[in-house]
C-alpha positions as a Markdown table, in Angstrom:
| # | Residue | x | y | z |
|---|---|---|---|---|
| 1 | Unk | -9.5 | 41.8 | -243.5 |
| 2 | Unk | -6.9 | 41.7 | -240.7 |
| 3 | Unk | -4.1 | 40.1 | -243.6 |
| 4 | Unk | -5.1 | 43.2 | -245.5 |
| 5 | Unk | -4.6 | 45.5 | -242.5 |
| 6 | Unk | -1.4 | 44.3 | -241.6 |
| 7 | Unk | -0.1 | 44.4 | -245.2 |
| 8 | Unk | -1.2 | 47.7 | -245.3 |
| 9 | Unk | 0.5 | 49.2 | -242.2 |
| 10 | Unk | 3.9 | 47.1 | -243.3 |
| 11 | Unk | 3.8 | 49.2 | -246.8 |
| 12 | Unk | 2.9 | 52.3 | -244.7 |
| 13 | Unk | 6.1 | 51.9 | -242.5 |
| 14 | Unk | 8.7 | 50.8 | -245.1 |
| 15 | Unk | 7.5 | 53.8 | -246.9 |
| 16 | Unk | 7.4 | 56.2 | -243.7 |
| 17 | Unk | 11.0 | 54.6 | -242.8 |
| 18 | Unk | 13.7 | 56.6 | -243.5 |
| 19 | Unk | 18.0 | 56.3 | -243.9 |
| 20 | Unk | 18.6 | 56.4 | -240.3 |
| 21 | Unk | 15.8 | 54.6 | -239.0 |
| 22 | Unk | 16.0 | 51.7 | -236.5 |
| 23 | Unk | 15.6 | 48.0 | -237.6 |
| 24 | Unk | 13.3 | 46.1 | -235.1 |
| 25 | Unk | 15.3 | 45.6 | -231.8 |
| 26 | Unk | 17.2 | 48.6 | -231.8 |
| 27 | Unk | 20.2 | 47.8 | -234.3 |
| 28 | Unk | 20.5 | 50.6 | -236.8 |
| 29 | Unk | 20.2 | 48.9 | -240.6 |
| 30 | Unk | 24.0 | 48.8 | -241.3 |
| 31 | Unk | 24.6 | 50.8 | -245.1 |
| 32 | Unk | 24.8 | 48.2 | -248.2 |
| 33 | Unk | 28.9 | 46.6 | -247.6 |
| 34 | Unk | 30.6 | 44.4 | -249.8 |
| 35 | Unk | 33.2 | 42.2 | -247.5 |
| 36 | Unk | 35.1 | 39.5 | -248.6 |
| 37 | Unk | 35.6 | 36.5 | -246.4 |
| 38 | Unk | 39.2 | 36.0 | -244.9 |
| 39 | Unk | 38.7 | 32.8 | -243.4 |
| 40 | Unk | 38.0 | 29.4 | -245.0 |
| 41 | Unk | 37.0 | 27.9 | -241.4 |
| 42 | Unk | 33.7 | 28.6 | -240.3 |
| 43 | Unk | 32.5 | 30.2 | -237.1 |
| 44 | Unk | 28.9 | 28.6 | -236.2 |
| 45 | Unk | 28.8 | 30.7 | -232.5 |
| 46 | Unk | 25.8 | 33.1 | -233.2 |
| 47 | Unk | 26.5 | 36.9 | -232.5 |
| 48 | Unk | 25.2 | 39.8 | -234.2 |
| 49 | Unk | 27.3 | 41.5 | -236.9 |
| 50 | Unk | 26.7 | 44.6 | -238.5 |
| 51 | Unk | 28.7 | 43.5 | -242.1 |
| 52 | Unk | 27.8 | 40.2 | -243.9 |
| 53 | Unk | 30.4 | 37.8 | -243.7 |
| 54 | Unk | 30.5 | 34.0 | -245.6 |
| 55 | Unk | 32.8 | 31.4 | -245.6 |
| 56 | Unk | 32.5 | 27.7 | -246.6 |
| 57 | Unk | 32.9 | 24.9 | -244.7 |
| 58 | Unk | 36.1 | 23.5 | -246.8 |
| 59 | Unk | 38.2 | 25.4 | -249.7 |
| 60 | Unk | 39.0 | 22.3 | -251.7 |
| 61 | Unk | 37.8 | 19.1 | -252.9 |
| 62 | Unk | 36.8 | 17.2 | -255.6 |
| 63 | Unk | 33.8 | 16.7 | -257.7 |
| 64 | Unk | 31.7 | 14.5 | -254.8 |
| 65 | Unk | 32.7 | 16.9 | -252.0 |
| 66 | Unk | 29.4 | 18.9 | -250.5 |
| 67 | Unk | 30.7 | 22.7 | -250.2 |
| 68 | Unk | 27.6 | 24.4 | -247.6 |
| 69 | Unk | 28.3 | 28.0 | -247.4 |
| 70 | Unk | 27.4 | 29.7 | -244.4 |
| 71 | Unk | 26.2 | 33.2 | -244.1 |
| 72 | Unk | 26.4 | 35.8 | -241.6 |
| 73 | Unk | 25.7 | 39.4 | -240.7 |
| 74 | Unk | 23.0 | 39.7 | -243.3 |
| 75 | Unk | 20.0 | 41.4 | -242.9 |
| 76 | Unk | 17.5 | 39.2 | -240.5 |
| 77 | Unk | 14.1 | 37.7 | -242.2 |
| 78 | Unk | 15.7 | 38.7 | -245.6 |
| 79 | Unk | 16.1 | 36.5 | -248.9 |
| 80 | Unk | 19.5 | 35.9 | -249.6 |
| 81 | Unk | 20.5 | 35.5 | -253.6 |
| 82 | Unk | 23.4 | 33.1 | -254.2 |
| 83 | Unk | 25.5 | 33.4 | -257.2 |
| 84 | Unk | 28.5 | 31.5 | -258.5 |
| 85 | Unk | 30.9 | 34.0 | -260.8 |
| 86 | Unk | 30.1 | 32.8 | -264.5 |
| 87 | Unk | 27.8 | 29.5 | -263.7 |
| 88 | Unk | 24.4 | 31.9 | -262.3 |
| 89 | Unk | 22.0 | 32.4 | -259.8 |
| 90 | Unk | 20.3 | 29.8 | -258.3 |
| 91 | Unk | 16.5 | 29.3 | -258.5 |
| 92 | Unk | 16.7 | 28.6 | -254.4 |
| 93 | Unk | 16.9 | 31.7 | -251.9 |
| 94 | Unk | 17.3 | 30.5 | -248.4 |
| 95 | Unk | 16.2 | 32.8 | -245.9 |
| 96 | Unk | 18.5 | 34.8 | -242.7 |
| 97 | Unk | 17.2 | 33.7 | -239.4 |
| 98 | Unk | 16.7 | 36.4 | -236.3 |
| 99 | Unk | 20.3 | 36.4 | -236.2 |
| 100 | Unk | 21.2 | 37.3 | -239.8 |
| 101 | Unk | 22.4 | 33.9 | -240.5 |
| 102 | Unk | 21.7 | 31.4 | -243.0 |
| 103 | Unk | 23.3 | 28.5 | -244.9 |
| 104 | Unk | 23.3 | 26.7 | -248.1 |
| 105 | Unk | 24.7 | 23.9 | -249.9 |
| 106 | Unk | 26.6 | 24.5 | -253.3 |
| 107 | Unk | 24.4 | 22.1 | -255.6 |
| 108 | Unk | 22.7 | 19.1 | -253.4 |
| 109 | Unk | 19.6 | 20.4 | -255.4 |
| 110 | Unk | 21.3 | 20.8 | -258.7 |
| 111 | Unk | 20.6 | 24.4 | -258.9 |
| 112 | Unk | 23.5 | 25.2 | -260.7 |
| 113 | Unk | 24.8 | 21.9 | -262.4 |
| 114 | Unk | 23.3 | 19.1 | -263.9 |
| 115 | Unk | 25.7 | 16.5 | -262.5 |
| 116 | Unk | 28.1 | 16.9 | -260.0 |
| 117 | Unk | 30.5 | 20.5 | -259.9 |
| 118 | Unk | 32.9 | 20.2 | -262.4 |
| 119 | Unk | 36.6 | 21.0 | -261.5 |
| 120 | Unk | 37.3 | 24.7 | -261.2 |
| 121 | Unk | 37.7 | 28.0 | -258.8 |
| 122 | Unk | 34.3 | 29.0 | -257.8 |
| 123 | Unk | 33.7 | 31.8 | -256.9 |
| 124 | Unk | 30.3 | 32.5 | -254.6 |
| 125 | Unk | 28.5 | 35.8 | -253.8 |
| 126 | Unk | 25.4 | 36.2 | -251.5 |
| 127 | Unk | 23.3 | 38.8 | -251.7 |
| 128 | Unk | 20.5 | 40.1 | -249.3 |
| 129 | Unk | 17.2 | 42.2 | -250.5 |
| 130 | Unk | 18.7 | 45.0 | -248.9 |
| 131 | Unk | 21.9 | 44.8 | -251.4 |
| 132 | Unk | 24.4 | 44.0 | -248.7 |
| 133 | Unk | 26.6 | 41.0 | -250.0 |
| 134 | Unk | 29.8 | 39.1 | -249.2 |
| 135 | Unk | 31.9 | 36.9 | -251.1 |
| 136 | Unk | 34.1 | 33.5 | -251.1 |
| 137 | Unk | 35.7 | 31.0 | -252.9 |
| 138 | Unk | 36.0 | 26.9 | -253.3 |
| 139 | Unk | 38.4 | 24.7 | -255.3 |
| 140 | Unk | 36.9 | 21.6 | -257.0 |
| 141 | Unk | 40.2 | 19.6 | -257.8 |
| 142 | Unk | 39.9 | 17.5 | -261.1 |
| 143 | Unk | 38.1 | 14.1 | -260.6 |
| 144 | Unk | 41.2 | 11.3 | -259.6 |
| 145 | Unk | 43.2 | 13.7 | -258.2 |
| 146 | Unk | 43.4 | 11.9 | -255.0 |
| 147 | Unk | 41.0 | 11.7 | -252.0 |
| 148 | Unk | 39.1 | 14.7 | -251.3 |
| 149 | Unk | 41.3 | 17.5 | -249.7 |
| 150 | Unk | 43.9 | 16.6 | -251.3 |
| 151 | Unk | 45.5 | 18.8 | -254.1 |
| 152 | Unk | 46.6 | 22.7 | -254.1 |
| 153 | Unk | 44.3 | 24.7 | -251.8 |
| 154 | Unk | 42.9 | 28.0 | -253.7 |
| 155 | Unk | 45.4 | 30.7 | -254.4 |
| 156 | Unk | 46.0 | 33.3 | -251.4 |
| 157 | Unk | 45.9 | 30.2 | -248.9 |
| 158 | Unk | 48.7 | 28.3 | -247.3 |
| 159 | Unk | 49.3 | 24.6 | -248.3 |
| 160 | Unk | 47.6 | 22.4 | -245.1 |
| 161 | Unk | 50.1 | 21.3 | -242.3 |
| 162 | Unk | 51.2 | 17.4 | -241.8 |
């Protein structure tokens, strides 16, 4: 009876709830964004953002290399959708923590290949139940191309310093 009680009052106030109400803790519920990530290095320091941010913890490598995206900004205790540009959406939906952060390895569970990630510009877009999304990008280099990080970095980046 209490489960029923409580799912009752939630429905009550996300209907009751309007535009400009207040998210739990105070912060107003920032209106849907769409950013683009700048940066390719990730910052792991929690703070609280009010746009969604990603980046990826390396823009190239090849076929073996493990690309985790990592989320930030989004909407706290919601689902996050992740979709790679002209591959799909994969079946797994990790979850922000209190912080709005979350993050999520490109295909250690085959979600979008069967093998490993063939070469190609990826192209990665999370999306949280409230709509708000933000975007980046990864470079798998063709398989014997030399050792992983080696090759052209995606376009718009500067080649790595010796």
């Amino acid at each position: 009876m209490a489960v029923v009680l409580v799912g009752a009052g939630t429905a009550l106030g996300l209907l009751l709830r309007g535009p400009g109400a207040q998210a739990v803790g105070g912060r107003p519920p920032p209106p849907p964004t769409s950013i683009t990530a700048s940066s390719t290095s990730c910052n792991f320091t929690p703070e609280i953002r009010n746009t969604p941010t990603l980046c990826v913890n390396q823009p190239f490598g090849d076929s073996d290399t493990a690309f985790v995206i990592h989320g930030d900004g989004f909407d706290p205790g919601s689902t996050i959708s992740i979709s790679i540009a002209g591959v799909g959406v994969s079946r797994y939906h990790p979850v922000a923590d209190q912080m709005g952060t979350f993050n999520y390895a490109i295909d250690q569970g085959h979600y979008f290949f069967s093998g490993t990630i063939p070469a190609g510009d990826y192209h990665v877009v999370a999306t949280d139940t409230s709509g708000r999304t933000a975007r980046v990008s990864f470079l798998v280099n063709l398989p014997g191309s030399g050792p992983p990080g080696q090759g052209p970095p995606p376009s718009g980046l500067p080649p790595p310093s010796s």
